[in-house]
matplotlib code that plots the C-alpha trace (Angstrom):
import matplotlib.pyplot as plt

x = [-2.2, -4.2, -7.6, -5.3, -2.9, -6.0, -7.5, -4.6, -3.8, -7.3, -7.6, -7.4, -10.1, -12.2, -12.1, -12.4, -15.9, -17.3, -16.5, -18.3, -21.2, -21.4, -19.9, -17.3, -15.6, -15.1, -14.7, -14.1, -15.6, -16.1, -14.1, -11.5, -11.2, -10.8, -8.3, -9.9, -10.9, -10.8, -11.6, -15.3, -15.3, -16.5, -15.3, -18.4, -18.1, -19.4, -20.0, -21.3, -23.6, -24.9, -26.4, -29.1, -29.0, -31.8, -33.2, -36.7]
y = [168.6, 165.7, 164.6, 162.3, 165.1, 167.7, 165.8, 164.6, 168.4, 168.7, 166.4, 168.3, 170.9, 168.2, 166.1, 169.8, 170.4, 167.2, 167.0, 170.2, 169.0, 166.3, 163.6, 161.2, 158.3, 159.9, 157.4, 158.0, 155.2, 154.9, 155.3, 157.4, 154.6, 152.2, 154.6, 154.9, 158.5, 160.5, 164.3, 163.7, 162.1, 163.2, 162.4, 160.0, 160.1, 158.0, 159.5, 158.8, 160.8, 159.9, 163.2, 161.7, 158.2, 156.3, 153.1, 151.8]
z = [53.2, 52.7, 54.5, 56.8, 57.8, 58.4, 60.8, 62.8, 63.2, 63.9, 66.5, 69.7, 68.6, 67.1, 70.6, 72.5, 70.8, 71.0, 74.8, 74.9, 73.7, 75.9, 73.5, 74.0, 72.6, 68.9, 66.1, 62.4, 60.0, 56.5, 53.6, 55.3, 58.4, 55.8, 54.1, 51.2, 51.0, 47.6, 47.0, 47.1, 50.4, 53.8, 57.4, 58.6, 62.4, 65.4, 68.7, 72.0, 74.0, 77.3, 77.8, 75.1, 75.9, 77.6, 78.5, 77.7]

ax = plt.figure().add_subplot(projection="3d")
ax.plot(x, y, z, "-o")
ax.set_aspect("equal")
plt.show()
């Protein structure tokens, strides 16, 4: 199984736990977005969390 394959059968769980922590909106970015990934790379991802957010 490749890192693609992984996290599509990860997807669910990944979404379940970030949703839990109070973050939405999950991105992936990086050399894996870009499909580019090797064995030494890791999944770089972008969330959203209005639990933390705040306006000055």
């Amino acid at each position: 199984m490749n890192i693609y394959e992984l996290l599509e059968s990860k997807r669910e769980e990944i979404l379940q736990s970030a949703a839990k922590h109070g973050a939405y909106n999950i991105r992936i970015f990086g050399s894996i977005a870009r499909r580019e990934a090797d064995a030494n790379s890791d999944v770089d991802f972008l969330e959203w969390n209005l639990e933390e957010a705040f306006l000055t």
